[in-house]
C-alpha positions in Angstrom: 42.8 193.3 -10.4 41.9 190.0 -10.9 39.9 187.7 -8.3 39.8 183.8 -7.9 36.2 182.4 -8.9 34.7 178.7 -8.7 34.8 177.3 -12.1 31.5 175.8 -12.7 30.1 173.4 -15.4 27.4 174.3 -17.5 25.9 172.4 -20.2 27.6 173.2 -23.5 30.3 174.8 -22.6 32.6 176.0 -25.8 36.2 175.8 -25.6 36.7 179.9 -26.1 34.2 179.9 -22.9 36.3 177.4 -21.0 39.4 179.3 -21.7 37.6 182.7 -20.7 36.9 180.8 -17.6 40.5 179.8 -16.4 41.7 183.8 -16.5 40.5 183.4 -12.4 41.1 180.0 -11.8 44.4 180.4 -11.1 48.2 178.4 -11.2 48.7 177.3 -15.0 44.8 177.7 -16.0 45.3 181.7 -15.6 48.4 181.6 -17.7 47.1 179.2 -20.4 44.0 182.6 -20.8 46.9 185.3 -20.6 48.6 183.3 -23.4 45.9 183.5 -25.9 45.0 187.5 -24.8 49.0 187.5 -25.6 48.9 185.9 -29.5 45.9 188.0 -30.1 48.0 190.8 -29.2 50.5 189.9 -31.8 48.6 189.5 -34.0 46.4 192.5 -33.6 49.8 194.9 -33.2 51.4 193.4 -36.3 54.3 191.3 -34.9 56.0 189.5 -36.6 55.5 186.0 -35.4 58.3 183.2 -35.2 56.4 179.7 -34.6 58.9 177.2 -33.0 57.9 173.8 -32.2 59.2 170.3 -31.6 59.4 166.6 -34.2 57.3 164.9 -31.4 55.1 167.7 -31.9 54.4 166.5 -35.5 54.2 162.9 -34.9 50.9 163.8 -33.4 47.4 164.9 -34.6 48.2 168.5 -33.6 50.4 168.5 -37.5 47.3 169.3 -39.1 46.6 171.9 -36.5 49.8 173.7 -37.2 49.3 173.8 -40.7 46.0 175.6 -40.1 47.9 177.9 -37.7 49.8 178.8 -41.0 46.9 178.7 -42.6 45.1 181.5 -40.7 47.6 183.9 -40.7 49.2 183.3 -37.2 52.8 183.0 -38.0 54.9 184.0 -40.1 58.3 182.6 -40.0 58.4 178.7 -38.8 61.9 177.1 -37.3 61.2 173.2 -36.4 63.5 170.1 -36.0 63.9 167.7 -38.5 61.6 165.2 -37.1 59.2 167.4 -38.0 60.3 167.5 -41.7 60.0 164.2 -42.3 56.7 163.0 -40.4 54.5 165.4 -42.3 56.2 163.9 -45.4 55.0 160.7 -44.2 52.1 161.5 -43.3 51.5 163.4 -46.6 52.1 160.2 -49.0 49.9 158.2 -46.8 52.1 156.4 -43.4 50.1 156.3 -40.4 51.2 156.3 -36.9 49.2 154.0 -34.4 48.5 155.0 -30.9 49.8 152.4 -28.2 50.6 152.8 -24.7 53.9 154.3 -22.9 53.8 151.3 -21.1 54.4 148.7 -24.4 57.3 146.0 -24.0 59.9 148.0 -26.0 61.8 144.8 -26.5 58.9 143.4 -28.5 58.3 146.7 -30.7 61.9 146.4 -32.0 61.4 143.1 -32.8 58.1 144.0 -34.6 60.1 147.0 -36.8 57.8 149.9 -34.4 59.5 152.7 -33.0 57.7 154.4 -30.4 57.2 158.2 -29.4 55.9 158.5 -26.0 52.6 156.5 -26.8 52.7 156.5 -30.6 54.3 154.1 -32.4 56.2 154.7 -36.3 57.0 151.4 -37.9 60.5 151.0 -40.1 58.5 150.4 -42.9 57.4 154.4 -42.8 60.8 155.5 -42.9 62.0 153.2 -45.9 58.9 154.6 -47.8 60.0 158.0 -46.9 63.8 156.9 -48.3 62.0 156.0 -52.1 59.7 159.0 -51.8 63.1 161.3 -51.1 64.9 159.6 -53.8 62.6 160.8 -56.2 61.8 163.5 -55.2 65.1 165.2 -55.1 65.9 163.7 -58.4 63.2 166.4 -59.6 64.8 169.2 -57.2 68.3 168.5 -58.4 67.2 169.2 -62.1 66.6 172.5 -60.9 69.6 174.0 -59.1 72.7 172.3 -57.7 72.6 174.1 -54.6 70.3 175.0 -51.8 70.0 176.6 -49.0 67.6 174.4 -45.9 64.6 177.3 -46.5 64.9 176.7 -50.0 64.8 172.9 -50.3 62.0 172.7 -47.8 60.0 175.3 -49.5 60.2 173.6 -52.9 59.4 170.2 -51.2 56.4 171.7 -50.0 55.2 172.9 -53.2 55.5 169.1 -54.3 53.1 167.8 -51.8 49.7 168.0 -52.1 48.2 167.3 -48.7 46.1 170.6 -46.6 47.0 169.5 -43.1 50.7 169.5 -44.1 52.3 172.5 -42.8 55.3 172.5 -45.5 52.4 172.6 -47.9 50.9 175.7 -46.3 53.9 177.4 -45.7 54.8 176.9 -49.4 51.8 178.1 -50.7 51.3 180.7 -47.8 55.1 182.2 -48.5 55.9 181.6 -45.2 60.0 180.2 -44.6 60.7 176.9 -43.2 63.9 176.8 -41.1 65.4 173.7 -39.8 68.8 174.4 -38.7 69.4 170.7 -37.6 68.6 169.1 -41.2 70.8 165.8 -40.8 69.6 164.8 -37.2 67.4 162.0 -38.1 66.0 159.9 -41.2 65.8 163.1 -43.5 69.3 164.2 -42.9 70.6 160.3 -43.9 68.1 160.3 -47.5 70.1 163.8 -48.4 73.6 161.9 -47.7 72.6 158.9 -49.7 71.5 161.5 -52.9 74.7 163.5 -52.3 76.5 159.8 -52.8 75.4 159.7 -56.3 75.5 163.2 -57.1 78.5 164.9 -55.3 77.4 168.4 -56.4 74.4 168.7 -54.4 74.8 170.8 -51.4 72.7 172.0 -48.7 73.7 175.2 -47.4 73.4 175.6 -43.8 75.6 179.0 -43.2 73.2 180.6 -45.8 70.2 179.5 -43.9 71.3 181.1 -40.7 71.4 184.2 -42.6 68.2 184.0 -44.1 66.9 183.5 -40.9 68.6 186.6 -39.3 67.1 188.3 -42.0 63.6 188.1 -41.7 63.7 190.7 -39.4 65.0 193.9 -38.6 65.4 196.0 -35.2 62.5 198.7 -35.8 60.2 195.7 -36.6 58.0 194.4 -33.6 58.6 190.8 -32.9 56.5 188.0 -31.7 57.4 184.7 -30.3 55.9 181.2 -29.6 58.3 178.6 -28.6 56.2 175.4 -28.1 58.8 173.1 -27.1 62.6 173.8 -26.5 66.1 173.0 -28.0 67.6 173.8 -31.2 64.4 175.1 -33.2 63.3 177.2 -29.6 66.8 178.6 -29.8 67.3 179.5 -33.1 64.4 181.7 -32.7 65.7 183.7 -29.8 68.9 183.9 -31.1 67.6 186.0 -34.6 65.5 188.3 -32.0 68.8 188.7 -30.1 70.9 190.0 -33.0 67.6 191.9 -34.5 67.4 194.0 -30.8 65.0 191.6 -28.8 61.4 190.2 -28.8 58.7 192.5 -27.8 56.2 189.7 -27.0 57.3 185.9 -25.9 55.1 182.4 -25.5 57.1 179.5 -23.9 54.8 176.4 -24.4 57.0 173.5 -22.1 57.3 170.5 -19.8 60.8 171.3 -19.3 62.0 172.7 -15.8 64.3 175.7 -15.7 66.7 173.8 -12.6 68.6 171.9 -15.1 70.2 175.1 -16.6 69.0 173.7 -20.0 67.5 176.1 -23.1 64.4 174.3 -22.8 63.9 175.3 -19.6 65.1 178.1 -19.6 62.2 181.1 -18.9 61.2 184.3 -20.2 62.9 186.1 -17.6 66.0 183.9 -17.7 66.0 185.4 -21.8 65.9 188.9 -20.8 69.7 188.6 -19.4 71.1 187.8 -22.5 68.8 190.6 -24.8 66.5 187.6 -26.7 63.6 189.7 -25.4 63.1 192.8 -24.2 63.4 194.0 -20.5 59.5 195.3 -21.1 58.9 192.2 -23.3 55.1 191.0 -23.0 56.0 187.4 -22.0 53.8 184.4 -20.6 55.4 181.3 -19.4 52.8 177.7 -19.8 54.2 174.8 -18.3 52.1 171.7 -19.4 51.9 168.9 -21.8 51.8 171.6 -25.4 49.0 168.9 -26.8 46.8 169.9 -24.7 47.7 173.7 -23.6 48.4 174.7 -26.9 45.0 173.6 -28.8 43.0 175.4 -26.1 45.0 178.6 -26.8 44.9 178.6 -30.1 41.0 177.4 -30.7 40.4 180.9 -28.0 42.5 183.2 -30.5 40.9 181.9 -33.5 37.5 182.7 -32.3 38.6 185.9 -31.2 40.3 187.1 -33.9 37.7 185.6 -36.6 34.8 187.1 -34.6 36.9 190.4 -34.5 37.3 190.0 -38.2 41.0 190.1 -37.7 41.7 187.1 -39.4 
């Protein structure tokens, strides 16, 4: 049993202690601690660990932090949107995204060419760089095979870049599968139609991505999920540790309310009713803004598990 205790300052206090601290604070503080105690439990009962997260997710500094993630050994399969896809490209050849305000005159932005993401702004420019980078890029993958499947393309693409905080770089050279079942919605999805233009044998194959997804499990194999974020990439997830028998341990990371009815709301519990996870699933539920709760975790697990000498 677990009591409520004043949380007190003290002078140098280390994330992993702050962390340590919130298990009796209480409300989301006390689920934020039983989050990381749940990773490290993944990772400690060999899981195998889907990683889900969100494009706005990337257009932030916590890109880096996912590709050490990968990096470290705390995932092992990665399902994303294509947002996601094509920031760390950018941000691999060199684009940079400026901070602004949520508050900026919108009307103005457009007129400038800068698109903005909550309080982060990506100007036109970034994405037309992208477009020539593609170009070339898959004039090199074409040479190799007509035909691809997502996990294919974006593994090969991430043996191209050459950037450590990129997390198709790490994945590629980690062996760890990219999925992005929603390839075409965005930017990335238009530079693959305008190569197919010229070259009407390339193909992306979508229908054999969903089954190399479904595959990188099994049902005797223990399961682990973080879902950081919701929509398409959260659900994909669920939906492989449906057909594979259910999820034995589950991290939602989300701002999203369950009232709407939506995916990205929907809970842990809500899950169990359809089999995604099991009905003696581990499961902890954060509900905050993920670049904040999901640093704080993480930083905790990694100084567990490297003190441990688990990782």
């Amino acid at each position: 049993m677990v009591f409520t205790k004043d949380f007190l300052w003290k002078k140098d206090l280390k994330v992993k202690e702050l962390v340590n601290n919130y298990e009796s604070v209480g409300f989301q503080s006390h689920e934020l601690y039983r989050a990381s105690e749940l990773v490290k439990k993944m990772k400690k009962n060999g899981a195998k660990i889907y990683l889900s997260f969100t494009s706005n997710l990337v257009t932030t500094g916590l890109r880096g932090f996912f590709a050490q993630t990968i990096k470290y050994g705390l995932c092992d399969v990665i399902c994303t949107t294509v947002g996601s896809i094509e920031e760390d490209i950018m941000k691999a050849i060199g684009e940079k995204f400026t901070l602004a305000s949520f508050y900026s005159d919108d009307q103005e932005l457009y007129e400038k060419g800068e698109n903005r993401v909550g309080n982060i702004l990506v100007k036109n420019e970034s994405y037309q760089n992208l477009e020539s980078y593609m170009q070339e890029m898959l004039t090199e993958i074409y040479k190799i095979k007509k035909k691809w499947s997502v996990c294919e393309l974006l593994k090969e693409i991430g043996l191209k870049i050459d950037d450590e905080n990129s997390f198709l770089y790490q994945a590629a050279k980690k062996g760890i599968p990219v999925f992005c079942p929603a390839i075409t919605d965005g930017s990335f999805g238009f530079d693959l139609y305008l190569f197919k233009k010229e070259n009407p044998e390339f193909e992306i194959d979508v229908i054999k991505d969903f089954e190399e997804i479904i595959f990188t499990t099994t049902h005797d194999e223990k399961k682990g999920i973080i879902a950081l974020g919701g929509g398409v990439s959260k659900h994909h997830v669920i939906l492989t540790t449906l057909i594979n028998g259910g999820a034995d341990y589950v991290l939602y990371m989300t701002t999203a309310s369950p009232q709407s009815g939506s995916l990205s709301g929907a809970t842990t519990q809500e899950a169990k009713s359809w089999g995604k996870i099991k009905d003696n699933a581990d499961a902890v539920n954060v509900f905050g803004d993920v670049t904040i709760t999901y640093p704080l975790m993480m930083i905790k697990v990694l100084e567990d598990l490297t003190e441990e000498k688990t990782i």
